[in-house]
LUMKEFI-405676 format. One record per residue: residue in three letters; x, y, z of N, C-alpha, C in turn. Coordinates in steps of 0.02 Angstrom, whole numbers, plus 50000, padded with zeros to 5 digits. Layout:
N
ALAXYZXYZXYZ/...
***
This chain:
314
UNK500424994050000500005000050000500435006250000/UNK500235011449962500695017349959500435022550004/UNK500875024450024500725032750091500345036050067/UNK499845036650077499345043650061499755049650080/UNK499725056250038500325058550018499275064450062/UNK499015066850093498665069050128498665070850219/UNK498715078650218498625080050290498485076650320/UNK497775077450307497095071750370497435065850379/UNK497765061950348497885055950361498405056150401/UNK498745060350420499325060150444499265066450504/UNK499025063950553498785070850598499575074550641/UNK499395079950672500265083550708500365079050763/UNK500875080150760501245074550814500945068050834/UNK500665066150779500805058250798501405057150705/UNK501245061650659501725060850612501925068550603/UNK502575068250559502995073850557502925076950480/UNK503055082450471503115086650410503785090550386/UNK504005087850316504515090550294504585100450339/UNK504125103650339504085109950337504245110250428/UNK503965104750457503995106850535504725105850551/UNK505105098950507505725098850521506235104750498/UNK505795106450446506515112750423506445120550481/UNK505785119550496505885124350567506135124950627/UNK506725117350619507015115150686507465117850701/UNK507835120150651508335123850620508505130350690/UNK508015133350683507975137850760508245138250791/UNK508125129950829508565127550888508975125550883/UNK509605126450814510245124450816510745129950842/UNK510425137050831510945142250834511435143550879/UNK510935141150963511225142351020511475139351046/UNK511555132851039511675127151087512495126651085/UNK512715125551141513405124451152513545115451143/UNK513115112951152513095105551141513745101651187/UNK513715102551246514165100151298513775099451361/UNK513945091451364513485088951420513585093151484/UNK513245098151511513165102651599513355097451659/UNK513375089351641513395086651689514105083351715/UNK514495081051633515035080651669515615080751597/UNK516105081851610516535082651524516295080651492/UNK516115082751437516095075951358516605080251314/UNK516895077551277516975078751196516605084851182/UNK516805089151146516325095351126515955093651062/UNK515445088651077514715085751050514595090951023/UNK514425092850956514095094050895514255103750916/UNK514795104250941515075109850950515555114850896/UNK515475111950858515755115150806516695114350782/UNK517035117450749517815117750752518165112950811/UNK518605109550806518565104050850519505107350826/UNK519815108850898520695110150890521005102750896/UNK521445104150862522015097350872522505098950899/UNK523145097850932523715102250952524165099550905/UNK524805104150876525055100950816525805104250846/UNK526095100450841526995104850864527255109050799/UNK527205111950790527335114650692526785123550722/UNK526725125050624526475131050620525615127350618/UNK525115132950636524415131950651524075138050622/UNK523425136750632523175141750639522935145350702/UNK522935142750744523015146950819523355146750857/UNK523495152050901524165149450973523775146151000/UNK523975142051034523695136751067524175140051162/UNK524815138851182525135140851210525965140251199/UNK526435141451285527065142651282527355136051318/UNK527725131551303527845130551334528565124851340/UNK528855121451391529505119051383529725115751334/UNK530295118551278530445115751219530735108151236/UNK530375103051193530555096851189531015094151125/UNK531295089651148531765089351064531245084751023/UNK531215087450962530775085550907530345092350879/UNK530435096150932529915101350919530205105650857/UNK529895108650831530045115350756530365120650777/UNK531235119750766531505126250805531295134050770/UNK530915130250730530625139550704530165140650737/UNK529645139450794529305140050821529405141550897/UNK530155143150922530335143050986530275152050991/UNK530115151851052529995157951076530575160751132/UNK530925165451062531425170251071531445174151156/UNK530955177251150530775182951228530775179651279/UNK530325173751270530135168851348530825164451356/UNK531135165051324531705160151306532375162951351/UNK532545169351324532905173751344532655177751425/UNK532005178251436531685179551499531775175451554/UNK531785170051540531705164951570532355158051577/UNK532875159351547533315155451531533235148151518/UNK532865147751485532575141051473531995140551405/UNK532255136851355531935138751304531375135951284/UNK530995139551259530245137551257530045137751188/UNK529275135251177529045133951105528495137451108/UNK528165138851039527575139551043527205133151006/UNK526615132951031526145127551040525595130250981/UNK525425127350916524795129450866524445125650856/UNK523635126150859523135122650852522885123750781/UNK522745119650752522215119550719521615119250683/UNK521035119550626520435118950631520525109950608/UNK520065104750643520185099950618519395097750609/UNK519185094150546518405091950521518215088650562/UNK517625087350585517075085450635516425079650572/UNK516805078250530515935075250503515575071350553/UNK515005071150541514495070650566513935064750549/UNK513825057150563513215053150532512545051950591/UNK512165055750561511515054950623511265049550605/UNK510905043050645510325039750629510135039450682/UNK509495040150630508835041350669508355035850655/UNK507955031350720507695027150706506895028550699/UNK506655028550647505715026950632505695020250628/UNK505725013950652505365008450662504695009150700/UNK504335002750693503725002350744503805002650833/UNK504305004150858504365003050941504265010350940/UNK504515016350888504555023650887503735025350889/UNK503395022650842502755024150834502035023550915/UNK502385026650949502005026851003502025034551051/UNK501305037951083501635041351113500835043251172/UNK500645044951219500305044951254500095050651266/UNK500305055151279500015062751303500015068351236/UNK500685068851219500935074151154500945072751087/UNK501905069151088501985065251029502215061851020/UNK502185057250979502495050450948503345052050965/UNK503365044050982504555046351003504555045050916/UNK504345046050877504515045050797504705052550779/UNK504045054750795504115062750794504695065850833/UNK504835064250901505325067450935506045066550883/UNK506135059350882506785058450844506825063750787/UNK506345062150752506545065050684506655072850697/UNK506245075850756506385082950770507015084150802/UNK507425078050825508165079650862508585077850797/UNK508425073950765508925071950675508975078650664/UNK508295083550636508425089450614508915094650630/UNK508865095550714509255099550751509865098250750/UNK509955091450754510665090750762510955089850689/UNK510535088150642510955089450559511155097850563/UNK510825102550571510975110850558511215112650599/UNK511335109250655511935111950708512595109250661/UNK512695105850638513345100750617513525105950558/UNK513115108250523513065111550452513195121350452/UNK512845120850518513295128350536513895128650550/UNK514275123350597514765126950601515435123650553/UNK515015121450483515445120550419515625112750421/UNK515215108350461515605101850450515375095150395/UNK515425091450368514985089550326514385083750377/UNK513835084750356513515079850381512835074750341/UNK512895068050358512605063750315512245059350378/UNK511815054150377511105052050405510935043050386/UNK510825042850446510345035550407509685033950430/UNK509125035150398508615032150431508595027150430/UNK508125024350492508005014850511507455013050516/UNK507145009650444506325008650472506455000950470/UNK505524998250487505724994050495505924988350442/UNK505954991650387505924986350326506614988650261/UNK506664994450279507244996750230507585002250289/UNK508175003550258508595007550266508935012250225/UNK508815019650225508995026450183509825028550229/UNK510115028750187510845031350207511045037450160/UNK511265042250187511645048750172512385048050161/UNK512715049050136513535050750158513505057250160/UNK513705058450210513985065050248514565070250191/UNK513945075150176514095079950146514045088350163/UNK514405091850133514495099050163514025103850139/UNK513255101150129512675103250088512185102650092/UNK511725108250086511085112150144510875104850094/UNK510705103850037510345100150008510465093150027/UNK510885091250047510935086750085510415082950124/UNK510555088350167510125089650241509345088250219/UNK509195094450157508505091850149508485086250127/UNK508825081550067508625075250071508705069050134/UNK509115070850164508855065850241508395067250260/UNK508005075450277507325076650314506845071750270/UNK507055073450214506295072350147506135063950187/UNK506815060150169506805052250198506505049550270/UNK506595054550314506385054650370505575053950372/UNK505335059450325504635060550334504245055350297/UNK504715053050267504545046450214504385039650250/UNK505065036350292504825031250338504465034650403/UNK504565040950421503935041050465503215038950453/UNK503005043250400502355041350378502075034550353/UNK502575028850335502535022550329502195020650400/UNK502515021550436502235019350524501505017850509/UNK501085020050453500365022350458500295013650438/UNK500795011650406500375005150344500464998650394/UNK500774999950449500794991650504501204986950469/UNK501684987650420501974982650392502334976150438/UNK502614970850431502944966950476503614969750486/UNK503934967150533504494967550546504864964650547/UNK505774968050506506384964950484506774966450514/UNK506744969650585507064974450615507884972150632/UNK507894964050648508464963750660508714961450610/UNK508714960650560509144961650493509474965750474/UNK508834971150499509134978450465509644981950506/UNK509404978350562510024982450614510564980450594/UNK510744974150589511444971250564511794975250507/UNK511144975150444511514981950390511244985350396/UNK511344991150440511444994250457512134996950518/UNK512334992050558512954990850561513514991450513/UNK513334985950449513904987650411513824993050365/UNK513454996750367513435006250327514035009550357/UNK513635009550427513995013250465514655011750456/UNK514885006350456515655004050467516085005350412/UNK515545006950348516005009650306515875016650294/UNK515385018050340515405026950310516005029850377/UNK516025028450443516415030550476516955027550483/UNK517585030950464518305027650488518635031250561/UNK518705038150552518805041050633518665046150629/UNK518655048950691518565057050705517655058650686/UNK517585055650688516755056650664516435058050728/UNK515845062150711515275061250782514745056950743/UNK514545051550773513995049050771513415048750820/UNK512585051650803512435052850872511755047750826/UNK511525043850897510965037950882510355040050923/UNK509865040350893509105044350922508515039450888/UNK508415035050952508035027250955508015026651041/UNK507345022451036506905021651127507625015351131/UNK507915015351090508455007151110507845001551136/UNK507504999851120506994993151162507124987451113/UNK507624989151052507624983451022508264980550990/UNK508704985851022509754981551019509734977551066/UNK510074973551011510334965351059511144966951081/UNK511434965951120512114964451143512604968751078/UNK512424962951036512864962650958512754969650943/UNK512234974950928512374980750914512694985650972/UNK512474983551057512934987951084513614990051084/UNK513914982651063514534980751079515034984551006/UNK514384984750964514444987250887514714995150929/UNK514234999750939514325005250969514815006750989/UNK514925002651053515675004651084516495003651050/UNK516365000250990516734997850960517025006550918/UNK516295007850877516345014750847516515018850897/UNK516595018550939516695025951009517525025951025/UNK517895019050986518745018650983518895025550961/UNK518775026250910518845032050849518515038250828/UNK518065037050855517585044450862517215045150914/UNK516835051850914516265053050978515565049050948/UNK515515045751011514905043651000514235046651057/UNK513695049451044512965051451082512545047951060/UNK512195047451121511595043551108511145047751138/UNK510695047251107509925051051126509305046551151/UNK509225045651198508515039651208507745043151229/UNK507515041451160506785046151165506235040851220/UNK505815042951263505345039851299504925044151328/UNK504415038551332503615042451337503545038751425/UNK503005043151446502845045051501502475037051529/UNK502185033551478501755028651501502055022151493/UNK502845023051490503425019451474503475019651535/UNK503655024951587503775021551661503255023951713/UNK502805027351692502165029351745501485025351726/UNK501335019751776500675017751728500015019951762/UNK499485023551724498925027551741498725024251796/UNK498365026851857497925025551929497235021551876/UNK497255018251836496535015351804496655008551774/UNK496205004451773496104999851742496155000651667/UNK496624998451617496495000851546496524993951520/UNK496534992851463496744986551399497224989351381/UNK497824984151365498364986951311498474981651276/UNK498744982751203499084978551161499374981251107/UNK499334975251072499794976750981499394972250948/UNK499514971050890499224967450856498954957850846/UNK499444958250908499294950650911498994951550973/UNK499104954451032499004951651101498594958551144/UNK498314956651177497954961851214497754958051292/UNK498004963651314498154963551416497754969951457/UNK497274967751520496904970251544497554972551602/UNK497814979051629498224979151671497804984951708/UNK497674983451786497664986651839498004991351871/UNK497924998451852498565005151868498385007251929/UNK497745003951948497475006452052498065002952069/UNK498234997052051498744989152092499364996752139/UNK499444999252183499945001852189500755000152189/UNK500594992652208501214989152199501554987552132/UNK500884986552090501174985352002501554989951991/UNK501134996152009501215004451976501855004751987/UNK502105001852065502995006052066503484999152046/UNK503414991752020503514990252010503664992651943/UNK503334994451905503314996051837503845003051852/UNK503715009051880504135011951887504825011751900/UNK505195006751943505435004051962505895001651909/UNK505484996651881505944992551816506134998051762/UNK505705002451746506055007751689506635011051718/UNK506575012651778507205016751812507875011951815/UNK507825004951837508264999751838508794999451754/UNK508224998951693508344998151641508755003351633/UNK508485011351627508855016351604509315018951643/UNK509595016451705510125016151736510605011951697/UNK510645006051703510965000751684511225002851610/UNK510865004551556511185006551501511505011751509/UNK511405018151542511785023751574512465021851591/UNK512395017551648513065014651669513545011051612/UNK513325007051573513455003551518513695004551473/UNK513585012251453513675016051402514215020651436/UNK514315024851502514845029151536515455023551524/UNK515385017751561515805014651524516475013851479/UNK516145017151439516455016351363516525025551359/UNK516315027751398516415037551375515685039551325/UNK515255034051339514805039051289514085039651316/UNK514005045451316513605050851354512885045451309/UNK512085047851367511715044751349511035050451392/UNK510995052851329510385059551347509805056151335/UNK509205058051373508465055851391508125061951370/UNK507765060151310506955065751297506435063551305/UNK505875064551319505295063251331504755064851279/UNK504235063051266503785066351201503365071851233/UNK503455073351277502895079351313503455084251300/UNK503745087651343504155092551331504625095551254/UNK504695102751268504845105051206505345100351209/UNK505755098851140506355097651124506745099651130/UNK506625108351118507225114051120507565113351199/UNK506915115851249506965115951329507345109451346/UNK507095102551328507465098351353508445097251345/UNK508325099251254509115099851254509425107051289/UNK509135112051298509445116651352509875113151419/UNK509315111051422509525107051502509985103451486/UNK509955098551444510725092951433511315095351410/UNK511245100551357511825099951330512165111951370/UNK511515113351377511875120451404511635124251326/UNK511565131751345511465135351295511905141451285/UNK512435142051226512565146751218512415155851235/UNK512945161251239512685166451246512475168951164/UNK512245174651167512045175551118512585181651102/
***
C-alpha cells in the first residue's frame, strides 16, 4: 500500500512534516552542545582544535621546548626571559563530520500525552543535522525503518540535509501502513553502513527508545566510540515508566492485556523496572565515555536539550 501523500491522514504529532522539520533549524543556533553534567567531547560543537607541534592556525600556548619540536617556532623573549627555552604550541581547525541515525521503526510509533518518540527523533535528527552544518562540518544520516534502510554520506550541503529530512518524513509516515517486521536484519546492515561510512574522528549521534539492540549492536557502538565521539539520545514516553491510577486494555496486534494502574504495587514496580533499565544502560554506556541523553515526548525539544547539553550566549 502506498502513503497517502494527505494531511488528514497524517495528523501533528503523531506524524511529522518536511516543513515542521526545516523549522528546527531555530534550535540549532544556540546550543553549546556540551553535556552541563560532566566533560564530554565538545558534541556537535563546532571547530574541533588538534594540538600540532609545527605552524597552526592558532596559538594554542608557551611552553617547555622538547627535542623534536620546530626550532622555528621557539619563543625568542620567553626564552631569553626565562633562561630556558620555550616553544610555541599551534592549534588547528580539524573536520568534525557528522552521521546521524535516526530510528522510525514500529517501537518509535507510540506516544501517550503529546507526541509520537518517531516525531521526537526526527525533530532531534533535524537539530542536530543544522547544528553540524553551521559550524561548516559535513554531515550525512541514516534512517531505520522497519523494513528498509535510507543512508546519506555526509556531505557539506544544505541540500543534503534536505534530502535526509525528505527520507525521514518518508519512513515516518510509513508507520501508518503496520507493515511486519525485519528489524533485526536491518540492524545488522545497518551496522555495516555505518562501518563503512565512519573511519575516525566522526561524531555519530543515535536517536532510538533502544527497546530493540541486542548485545551485538551495543558492543557494535562501543566499538565505533574507539575512533570517534559517539551520543546517544534515548527518546521515551511518560506511560513507558508511569502507569495510569486506572484499569485500561493494552496491546499490539497480536495480544491484548487488561492491566490494573489502582494495583499500587504494580504501579511502582513498573516504575521501578524503567528506572533499573535506564540506569543500567547509562552505566553501560559511561563505560565506554559515551554520554546517553533522555527526551521525553511531552516536553519542548528545544527546553529539554537546554538542560542537557547548556545554551550558548548570544
Amino acid at each position: 500500500m502506498k502513503v497517502k501523500d494527505l494531511n488528514t491522514e497524517f495528523p501533528k504529532d503523531i506524524f511529522t512534516t518536511l516543513k515542521e522539520l526545516l523549522e528546527m533549524e531555530r534550535f540549532a543556533r544556540n546550543f553549546l552542545f556540551k553535556s552541563s553534567r560532566k566533560k564530554v567531547k565538545s558534541v556537535l560543537g563546532g571547530k574541533h582544535a588538534s594540538k600540532l607541534r609545527g605552524r597552526g592556525l592558532y596559538f594554542e600556548e608557551v611552553r617547555n621546548y622538547v627535542q623534536g619540536d620546530d626550532i622555528r617556532n621557539i619563543d625568542w623573549k620567553v626564552t631569553a626571559r626565562t633562561k630556558v627555552t620555550h616553544t610555541r604550541v599551534f592549534s588547528e581547525e580539524k573536520e568534525k563530520p557528522a552521521l546521524i541515525i535516526v530510528d522510525q521503526s514500529k517501537s518509535m510509533f507510540f506516544g501517550s500525552k503529546q507526541r509520537t518518540k518517531s516525531v521526537v527523533a526526527a525533530e532531534l535528527a533535524a537539530i542536530a543535522a543544522f547544528k553540524v552544518l553551521k559550524q561548516g562540518d559535513r554531515v550525512g544520516g541514516i534512517v531505520l525503518a522497519d523494513q528498509e534502510i535510507d543512508v546519506l554520506k555526509p556531505k557539506r550541503d544544505r541540500r543534503n540535509i534536505l534530502r535526509f529530512l525528505e527520507k525521514v518524513v518518508s519512513r515516518n509516515r510509513e508507520l501508518i501502513e503496520g507493515k511486519s517486521t525485519l528489524f533485526g536484519d536491518l540492524l545488522k546492515e545497518t551496522m555495516a553502513k555505518v562501518q563503512n561510512l565512519v573511519t575516525h574522528d566522526y561524531l555519530v549521534v543515535l536517536i532510538s527508545d533502544f527497546h530493540r539492540y541486542s548485545p551485538e549492536v551495543i558492543q557494535f557502538i562501543t566499538r565505533i566510540k574507539h575512533h570517534n565521539d559517539v551520543v546517544l539520545i534515548k527518546v521515551t514516553d511518560p506511560l513507558e515508566q508511569d502507569l495510569p491510577p486506572a484499569k485500561f486494555v493494552a496491546g499490539d496486534t497480536e495480544t491484548q492485556i487488561t492491566i490494573d494502574g489502582k494495583n499500587n504495587k504494580l504501579r511502582k514496580q513498573f516504575a521501578d523496572g524503567f528506572d533499573m533499565d535506564l540506569s543500567d544502560f547509562k552505566i553501560q554506556m559511561r563505560k565506554h565515555g559515551i554520554p546517553v541523553i533522555q527526551v521525553n515526548t511531552v516536553d519542548p525539544v528545544d527546553e529539554q536539550l537546554k538542560e542537557a547539553f547548556g545554551q550558548s550566549r548570544k
